[in-house]
C-alpha positions in Angstrom: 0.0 0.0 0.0 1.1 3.5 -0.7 2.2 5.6 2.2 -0.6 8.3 0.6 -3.4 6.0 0.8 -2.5 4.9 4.0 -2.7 8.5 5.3 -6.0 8.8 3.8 -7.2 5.9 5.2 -6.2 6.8 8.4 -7.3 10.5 8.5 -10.9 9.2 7.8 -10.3 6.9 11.0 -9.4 9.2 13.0 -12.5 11.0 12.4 -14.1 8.1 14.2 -12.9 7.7 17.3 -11.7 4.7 19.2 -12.0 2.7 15.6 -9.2 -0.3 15.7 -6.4 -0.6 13.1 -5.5 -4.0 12.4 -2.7 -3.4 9.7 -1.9 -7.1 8.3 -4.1 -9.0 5.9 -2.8 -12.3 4.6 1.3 -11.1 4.3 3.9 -10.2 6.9 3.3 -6.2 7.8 7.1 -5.9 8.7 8.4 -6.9 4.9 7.2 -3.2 3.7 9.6 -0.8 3.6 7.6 2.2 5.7 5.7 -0.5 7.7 7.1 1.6 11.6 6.8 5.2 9.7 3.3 4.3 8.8 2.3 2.8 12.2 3.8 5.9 14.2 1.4 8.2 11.9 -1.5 6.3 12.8 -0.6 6.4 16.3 -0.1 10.0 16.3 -3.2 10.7 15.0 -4.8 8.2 17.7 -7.4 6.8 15.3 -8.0 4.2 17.9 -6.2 1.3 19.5 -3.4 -0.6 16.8 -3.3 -4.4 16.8 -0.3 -5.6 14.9 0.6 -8.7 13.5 4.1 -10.7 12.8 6.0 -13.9 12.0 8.7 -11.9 13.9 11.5 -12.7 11.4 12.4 -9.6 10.2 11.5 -7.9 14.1 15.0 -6.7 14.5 16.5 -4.5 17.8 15.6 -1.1 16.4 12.2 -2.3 14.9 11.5 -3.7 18.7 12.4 -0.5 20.2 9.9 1.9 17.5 6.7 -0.4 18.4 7.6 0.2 22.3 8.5 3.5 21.9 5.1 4.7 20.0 3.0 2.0 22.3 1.6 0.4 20.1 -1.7 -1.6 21.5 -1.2 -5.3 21.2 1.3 -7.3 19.1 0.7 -10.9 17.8 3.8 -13.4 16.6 2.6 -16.1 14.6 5.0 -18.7 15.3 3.1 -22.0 14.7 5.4 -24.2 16.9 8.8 -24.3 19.2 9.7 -27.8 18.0 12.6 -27.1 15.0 11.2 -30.2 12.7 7.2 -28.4 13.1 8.2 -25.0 12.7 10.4 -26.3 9.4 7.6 -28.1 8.1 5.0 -25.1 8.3 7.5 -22.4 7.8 9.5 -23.5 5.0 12.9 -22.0 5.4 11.9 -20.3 8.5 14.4 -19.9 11.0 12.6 -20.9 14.5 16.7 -19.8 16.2 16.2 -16.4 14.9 12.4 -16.1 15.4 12.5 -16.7 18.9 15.9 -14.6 19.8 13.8 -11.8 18.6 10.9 -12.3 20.4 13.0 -12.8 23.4 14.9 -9.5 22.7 11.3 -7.7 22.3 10.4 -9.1 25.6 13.1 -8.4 27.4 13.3 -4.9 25.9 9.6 -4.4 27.3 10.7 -5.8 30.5 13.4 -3.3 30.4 11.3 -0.2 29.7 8.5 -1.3 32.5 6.2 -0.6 30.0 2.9 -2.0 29.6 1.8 -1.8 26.1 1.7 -3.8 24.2 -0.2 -6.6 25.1 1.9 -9.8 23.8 0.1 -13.1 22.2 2.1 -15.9 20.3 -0.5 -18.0 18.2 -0.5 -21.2 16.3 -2.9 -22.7 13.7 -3.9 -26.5 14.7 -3.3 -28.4 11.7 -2.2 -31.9 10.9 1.4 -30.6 11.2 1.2 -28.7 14.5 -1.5 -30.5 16.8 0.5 -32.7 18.2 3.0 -30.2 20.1 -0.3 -27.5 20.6 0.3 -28.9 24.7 4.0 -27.9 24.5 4.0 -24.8 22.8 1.2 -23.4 25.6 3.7 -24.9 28.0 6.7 -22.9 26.5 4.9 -19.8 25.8 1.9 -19.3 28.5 4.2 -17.8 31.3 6.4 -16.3 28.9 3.4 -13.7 27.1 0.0 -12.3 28.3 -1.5 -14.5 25.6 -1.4 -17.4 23.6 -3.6 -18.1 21.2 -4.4 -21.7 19.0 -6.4 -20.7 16.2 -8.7 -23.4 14.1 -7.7 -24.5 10.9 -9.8 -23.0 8.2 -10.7 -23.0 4.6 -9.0 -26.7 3.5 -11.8 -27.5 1.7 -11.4 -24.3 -0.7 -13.9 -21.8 1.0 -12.9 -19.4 2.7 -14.1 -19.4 6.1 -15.1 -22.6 6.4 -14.1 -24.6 9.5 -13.2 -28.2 10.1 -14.9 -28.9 12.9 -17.7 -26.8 12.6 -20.6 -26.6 14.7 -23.7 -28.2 12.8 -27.3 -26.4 13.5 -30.1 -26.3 11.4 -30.3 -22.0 11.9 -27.6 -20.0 10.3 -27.4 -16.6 12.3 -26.0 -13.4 11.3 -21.9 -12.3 11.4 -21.1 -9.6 13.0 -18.4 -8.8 10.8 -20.2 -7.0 8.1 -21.5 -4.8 11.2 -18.3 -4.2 12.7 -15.4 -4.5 10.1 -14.3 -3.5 7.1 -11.0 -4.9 4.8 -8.7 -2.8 2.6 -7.1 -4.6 0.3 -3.6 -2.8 -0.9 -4.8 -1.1 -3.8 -7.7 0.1 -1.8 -10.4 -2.2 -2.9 -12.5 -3.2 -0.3 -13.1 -6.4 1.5 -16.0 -8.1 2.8 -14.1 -9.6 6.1 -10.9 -11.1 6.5 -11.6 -14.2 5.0 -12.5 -12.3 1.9 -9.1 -13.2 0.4 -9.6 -12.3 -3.2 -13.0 -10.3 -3.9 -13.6 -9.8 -7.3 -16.9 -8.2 -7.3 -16.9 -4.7 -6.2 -18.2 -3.3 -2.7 -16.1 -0.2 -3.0 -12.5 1.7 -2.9 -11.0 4.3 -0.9 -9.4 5.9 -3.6 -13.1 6.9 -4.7 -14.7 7.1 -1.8 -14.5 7.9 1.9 -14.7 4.8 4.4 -18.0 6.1 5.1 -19.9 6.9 2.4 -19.1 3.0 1.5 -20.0 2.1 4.8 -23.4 3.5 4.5 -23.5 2.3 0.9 -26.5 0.4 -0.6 -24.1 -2.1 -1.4 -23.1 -3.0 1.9 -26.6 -2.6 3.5 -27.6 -4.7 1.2 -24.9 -7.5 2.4 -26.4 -7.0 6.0 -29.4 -7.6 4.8 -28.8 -10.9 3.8 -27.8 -11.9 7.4 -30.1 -10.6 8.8 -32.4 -12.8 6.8 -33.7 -10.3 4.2 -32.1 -11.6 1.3 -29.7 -13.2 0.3 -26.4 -14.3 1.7 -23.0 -13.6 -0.3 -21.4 -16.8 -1.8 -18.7 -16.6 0.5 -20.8 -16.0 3.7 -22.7 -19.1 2.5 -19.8 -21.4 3.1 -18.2 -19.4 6.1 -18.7 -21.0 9.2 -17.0 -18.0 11.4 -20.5 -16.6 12.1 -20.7 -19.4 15.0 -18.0 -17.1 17.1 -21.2 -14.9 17.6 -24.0 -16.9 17.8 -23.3 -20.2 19.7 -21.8 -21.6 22.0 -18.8 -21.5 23.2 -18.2 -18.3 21.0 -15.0 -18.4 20.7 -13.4 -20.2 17.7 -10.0 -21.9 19.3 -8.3 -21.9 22.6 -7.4 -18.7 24.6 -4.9 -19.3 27.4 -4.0 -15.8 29.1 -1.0 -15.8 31.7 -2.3 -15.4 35.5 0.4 -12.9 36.6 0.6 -9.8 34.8 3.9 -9.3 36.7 6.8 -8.3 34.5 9.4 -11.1 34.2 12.4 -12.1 32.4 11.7 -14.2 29.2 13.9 -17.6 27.9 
Protein backbone atom coordinates (compact mmCIF):
# COMPACT_ATOMS: atom_id res chain seq x y z
CA UNK A 1 0.00 0.00 0.00
CA UNK A 2 1.13 3.55 -0.73
CA UNK A 3 2.19 5.63 2.18
CA UNK A 4 -0.60 8.29 0.62
CA UNK A 5 -3.44 6.04 0.79
CA UNK A 6 -2.53 4.93 3.96
CA UNK A 7 -2.68 8.50 5.30
CA UNK A 8 -5.97 8.84 3.77
CA UNK A 9 -7.22 5.89 5.23
CA UNK A 10 -6.17 6.81 8.43
CA UNK A 11 -7.27 10.49 8.54
CA UNK A 12 -10.91 9.18 7.76
CA UNK A 13 -10.32 6.91 10.97
CA UNK A 14 -9.38 9.18 13.02
CA UNK A 15 -12.53 10.98 12.38
CA UNK A 16 -14.13 8.12 14.21
CA UNK A 17 -12.90 7.73 17.28
CA UNK A 18 -11.68 4.74 19.17
CA UNK A 19 -11.98 2.65 15.58
CA UNK A 20 -9.17 -0.34 15.69
CA UNK A 21 -6.39 -0.55 13.13
CA UNK A 22 -5.52 -4.00 12.38
CA UNK A 23 -2.69 -3.40 9.70
CA UNK A 24 -1.87 -7.08 8.25
CA UNK A 25 -4.08 -9.02 5.89
CA UNK A 26 -2.76 -12.32 4.61
CA UNK A 27 1.31 -11.14 4.33
CA UNK A 28 3.85 -10.24 6.92
CA UNK A 29 3.34 -6.18 7.82
CA UNK A 30 7.09 -5.95 8.73
CA UNK A 31 8.36 -6.89 4.87
CA UNK A 32 7.17 -3.20 3.70
CA UNK A 33 9.60 -0.81 3.57
CA UNK A 34 7.59 2.17 5.69
CA UNK A 35 5.66 -0.48 7.70
CA UNK A 36 7.14 1.58 11.55
CA UNK A 37 6.78 5.23 9.70
CA UNK A 38 3.26 4.34 8.83
CA UNK A 39 2.29 2.78 12.25
CA UNK A 40 3.83 5.87 14.23
CA UNK A 41 1.44 8.20 11.88
CA UNK A 42 -1.48 6.26 12.77
CA UNK A 43 -0.57 6.37 16.29
CA UNK A 44 -0.11 10.04 16.26
CA UNK A 45 -3.23 10.67 14.96
CA UNK A 46 -4.84 8.24 17.68
CA UNK A 47 -7.37 6.82 15.26
CA UNK A 48 -8.05 4.18 17.88
CA UNK A 49 -6.16 1.26 19.50
CA UNK A 50 -3.41 -0.64 16.76
CA UNK A 51 -3.31 -4.35 16.76
CA UNK A 52 -0.28 -5.62 14.92
CA UNK A 53 0.57 -8.67 13.55
CA UNK A 54 4.14 -10.68 12.83
CA UNK A 55 5.98 -13.90 12.00
CA UNK A 56 8.75 -11.92 13.92
CA UNK A 57 11.54 -12.71 11.36
CA UNK A 58 12.37 -9.57 10.17
CA UNK A 59 11.52 -7.85 14.09
CA UNK A 60 14.98 -6.75 14.46
CA UNK A 61 16.46 -4.53 17.79
CA UNK A 62 15.59 -1.10 16.42
CA UNK A 63 12.18 -2.26 14.89
CA UNK A 64 11.49 -3.69 18.72
CA UNK A 65 12.37 -0.49 20.16
CA UNK A 66 9.93 1.87 17.46
CA UNK A 67 6.71 -0.42 18.44
CA UNK A 68 7.63 0.16 22.32
CA UNK A 69 8.54 3.51 21.93
CA UNK A 70 5.09 4.71 19.96
CA UNK A 71 2.99 2.01 22.33
CA UNK A 72 1.62 0.40 20.07
CA UNK A 73 -1.72 -1.61 21.51
CA UNK A 74 -1.22 -5.34 21.18
CA UNK A 75 1.34 -7.28 19.09
CA UNK A 76 0.67 -10.88 17.78
CA UNK A 77 3.77 -13.44 16.62
CA UNK A 78 2.60 -16.12 14.59
CA UNK A 79 5.00 -18.70 15.33
CA UNK A 80 3.09 -22.04 14.74
CA UNK A 81 5.41 -24.23 16.85
CA UNK A 82 8.80 -24.27 19.19
CA UNK A 83 9.67 -27.78 17.97
CA UNK A 84 12.56 -27.10 15.03
CA UNK A 85 11.17 -30.21 12.75
CA UNK A 86 7.24 -28.38 13.07
CA UNK A 87 8.17 -24.99 12.73
CA UNK A 88 10.37 -26.30 9.43
CA UNK A 89 7.58 -28.08 8.15
CA UNK A 90 5.00 -25.13 8.31
CA UNK A 91 7.55 -22.37 7.84
CA UNK A 92 9.54 -23.55 5.02
CA UNK A 93 12.91 -22.01 5.37
CA UNK A 94 11.86 -20.29 8.50
CA UNK A 95 14.41 -19.93 11.04
CA UNK A 96 12.64 -20.87 14.51
CA UNK A 97 16.70 -19.76 16.18
CA UNK A 98 16.17 -16.43 14.92
CA UNK A 99 12.35 -16.05 15.39
CA UNK A 100 12.51 -16.71 18.92
CA UNK A 101 15.85 -14.61 19.83
CA UNK A 102 13.82 -11.76 18.59
CA UNK A 103 10.92 -12.32 20.38
CA UNK A 104 13.05 -12.77 23.36
CA UNK A 105 14.87 -9.51 22.71
CA UNK A 106 11.28 -7.70 22.32
CA UNK A 107 10.42 -9.05 25.61
CA UNK A 108 13.11 -8.40 27.43
CA UNK A 109 13.29 -4.90 25.89
CA UNK A 110 9.58 -4.38 27.30
CA UNK A 111 10.69 -5.76 30.54
CA UNK A 112 13.35 -3.28 30.43
CA UNK A 113 11.28 -0.15 29.72
CA UNK A 114 8.49 -1.34 32.47
CA UNK A 115 6.18 -0.55 29.96
CA UNK A 116 2.91 -1.97 29.60
CA UNK A 117 1.84 -1.77 26.08
CA UNK A 118 1.73 -3.77 24.23
CA UNK A 119 -0.21 -6.60 25.10
CA UNK A 120 1.87 -9.76 23.77
CA UNK A 121 0.09 -13.13 22.19
CA UNK A 122 2.10 -15.89 20.26
CA UNK A 123 -0.48 -18.03 18.17
CA UNK A 124 -0.50 -21.15 16.27
CA UNK A 125 -2.92 -22.71 13.71
CA UNK A 126 -3.93 -26.49 14.66
CA UNK A 127 -3.26 -28.39 11.71
CA UNK A 128 -2.24 -31.90 10.86
CA UNK A 129 1.40 -30.59 11.24
CA UNK A 130 1.16 -28.73 14.47
CA UNK A 131 -1.53 -30.55 16.77
CA UNK A 132 0.47 -32.71 18.20
CA UNK A 133 3.02 -30.15 20.11
CA UNK A 134 -0.26 -27.54 20.63
CA UNK A 135 0.29 -28.86 24.72
CA UNK A 136 3.98 -27.87 24.52
CA UNK A 137 3.96 -24.76 22.81
CA UNK A 138 1.22 -23.38 25.58
CA UNK A 139 3.71 -24.90 27.96
CA UNK A 140 6.72 -22.89 26.53
CA UNK A 141 4.90 -19.81 25.76
CA UNK A 142 1.88 -19.31 28.48
CA UNK A 143 4.22 -17.83 31.35
CA UNK A 144 6.36 -16.31 28.85
CA UNK A 145 3.44 -13.65 27.06
CA UNK A 146 -0.02 -12.32 28.27
CA UNK A 147 -1.51 -14.52 25.63
CA UNK A 148 -1.40 -17.37 23.64
CA UNK A 149 -3.65 -18.09 21.24
CA UNK A 150 -4.37 -21.70 19.02
CA UNK A 151 -6.44 -20.66 16.16
CA UNK A 152 -8.72 -23.35 14.09
CA UNK A 153 -7.65 -24.54 10.90
CA UNK A 154 -9.78 -22.97 8.18
CA UNK A 155 -10.67 -22.99 4.65
CA UNK A 156 -9.04 -26.73 3.48
CA UNK A 157 -11.82 -27.48 1.65
CA UNK A 158 -11.40 -24.31 -0.71
CA UNK A 159 -13.91 -21.79 1.00
CA UNK A 160 -12.92 -19.40 2.65
CA UNK A 161 -14.13 -19.40 6.09
CA UNK A 162 -15.08 -22.65 6.39
CA UNK A 163 -14.06 -24.57 9.47
CA UNK A 164 -13.19 -28.24 10.10
CA UNK A 165 -14.88 -28.87 12.87
CA UNK A 166 -17.74 -26.81 12.57
CA UNK A 167 -20.65 -26.59 14.66
CA UNK A 168 -23.73 -28.17 12.80
CA UNK A 169 -27.28 -26.37 13.54
CA UNK A 170 -30.09 -26.31 11.36
CA UNK A 171 -30.35 -22.05 11.89
CA UNK A 172 -27.65 -20.03 10.25
CA UNK A 173 -27.44 -16.63 12.32
CA UNK A 174 -26.02 -13.43 11.34
CA UNK A 175 -21.89 -12.34 11.41
CA UNK A 176 -21.07 -9.64 13.04
CA UNK A 177 -18.39 -8.76 10.82
CA UNK A 178 -20.24 -7.00 8.07
CA UNK A 179 -21.51 -4.84 11.17
CA UNK A 180 -18.31 -4.16 12.72
CA UNK A 181 -15.43 -4.51 10.06
CA UNK A 182 -14.26 -3.50 7.05
CA UNK A 183 -11.02 -4.89 4.80
CA UNK A 184 -8.72 -2.76 2.59
CA UNK A 185 -7.08 -4.60 0.30
CA UNK A 186 -3.57 -2.78 -0.93
CA UNK A 187 -4.83 -1.05 -3.79
CA UNK A 188 -7.66 0.13 -1.85
CA UNK A 189 -10.42 -2.17 -2.92
CA UNK A 190 -12.47 -3.22 -0.27
CA UNK A 191 -13.12 -6.44 1.46
CA UNK A 192 -16.00 -8.13 2.84
CA UNK A 193 -14.10 -9.60 6.12
CA UNK A 194 -10.87 -11.10 6.48
CA UNK A 195 -11.61 -14.18 5.04
CA UNK A 196 -12.46 -12.33 1.90
CA UNK A 197 -9.10 -13.17 0.43
CA UNK A 198 -9.62 -12.32 -3.23
CA UNK A 199 -13.03 -10.30 -3.87
CA UNK A 200 -13.56 -9.85 -7.29
CA UNK A 201 -16.86 -8.19 -7.31
CA UNK A 202 -16.90 -4.69 -6.17
CA UNK A 203 -18.22 -3.34 -2.68
CA UNK A 204 -16.08 -0.18 -3.00
CA UNK A 205 -12.55 1.66 -2.94
CA UNK A 206 -10.95 4.27 -0.88
CA UNK A 207 -9.44 5.87 -3.65
CA UNK A 208 -13.12 6.94 -4.72
CA UNK A 209 -14.74 7.10 -1.78
CA UNK A 210 -14.45 7.93 1.90
CA UNK A 211 -14.68 4.77 4.38
CA UNK A 212 -18.02 6.15 5.15
CA UNK A 213 -19.86 6.86 2.44
CA UNK A 214 -19.07 3.05 1.49
CA UNK A 215 -19.95 2.13 4.75
CA UNK A 216 -23.42 3.45 4.50
CA UNK A 217 -23.46 2.27 0.89
CA UNK A 218 -26.47 0.43 -0.56
CA UNK A 219 -24.12 -2.12 -1.43
CA UNK A 220 -23.06 -3.02 1.93
CA UNK A 221 -26.57 -2.62 3.46
CA UNK A 222 -27.58 -4.70 1.15
CA UNK A 223 -24.85 -7.49 2.42
CA UNK A 224 -26.44 -6.99 5.96
CA UNK A 225 -29.44 -7.64 4.76
CA UNK A 226 -28.83 -10.87 3.85
CA UNK A 227 -27.78 -11.94 7.39
CA UNK A 228 -30.05 -10.61 8.84
CA UNK A 229 -32.41 -12.83 6.76
CA UNK A 230 -33.66 -10.27 4.18
CA UNK A 231 -32.15 -11.65 1.30
CA UNK A 232 -29.72 -13.20 0.26
CA UNK A 233 -26.35 -14.30 1.68
CA UNK A 234 -23.02 -13.59 -0.34
CA UNK A 235 -21.36 -16.79 -1.77
CA UNK A 236 -18.66 -16.56 0.52
CA UNK A 237 -20.77 -15.98 3.67
CA UNK A 238 -22.68 -19.11 2.53
CA UNK A 239 -19.79 -21.38 3.15
CA UNK A 240 -18.24 -19.41 6.07
CA UNK A 241 -18.72 -21.02 9.22
CA UNK A 242 -16.99 -18.04 11.38
CA UNK A 243 -20.48 -16.55 12.12
CA UNK A 244 -20.67 -19.43 14.95
CA UNK A 245 -18.04 -17.09 17.15
CA UNK A 246 -21.16 -14.94 17.58
CA UNK A 247 -24.03 -16.94 17.78
CA UNK A 248 -23.31 -20.21 19.73
CA UNK A 249 -21.83 -21.60 21.95
CA UNK A 250 -18.82 -21.48 23.21
CA UNK A 251 -18.17 -18.28 21.04
CA UNK A 252 -15.01 -18.43 20.66
CA UNK A 253 -13.44 -20.22 17.68
CA UNK A 254 -9.99 -21.94 19.25
CA UNK A 255 -8.28 -21.87 22.62
CA UNK A 256 -7.37 -18.67 24.59
CA UNK A 257 -4.88 -19.28 27.41
CA UNK A 258 -3.97 -15.82 29.14
CA UNK A 259 -1.04 -15.84 31.74
CA UNK A 260 -2.33 -15.37 35.46
CA UNK A 261 0.35 -12.90 36.60
CA UNK A 262 0.58 -9.84 34.83
CA UNK A 263 3.94 -9.29 36.72
CA UNK A 264 6.82 -8.31 34.46
CA UNK A 265 9.36 -11.12 34.18
CA UNK A 266 12.41 -12.06 32.43
CA UNK A 267 11.67 -14.18 29.17
CA UNK A 268 13.89 -17.56 27.88
Amino acid sequence: MSGGLFKKIIDQMAEHEGTALVPFFRGESLMHPRAVEMLAYAKKKNSGPIQFTTNATLLSEDISMALLDMEIDFLSFSVDSVDPETYKAVRGNGNLKKTLKNIETFCNLKMKKNAKKPEIQVSVVKTKNTESKIKEFVEFWKDRVDRVRIYEEHSQDGNFGSLKNSQRTDRRMPCRKPFTEMVVYWDGSVALCNHDWDRTEQIGNVNLNTISEIWRSERYENIRAGHKGHGDLERLCQNCDHWQAYSLSPTQIGDLYVRESAAPQRVF
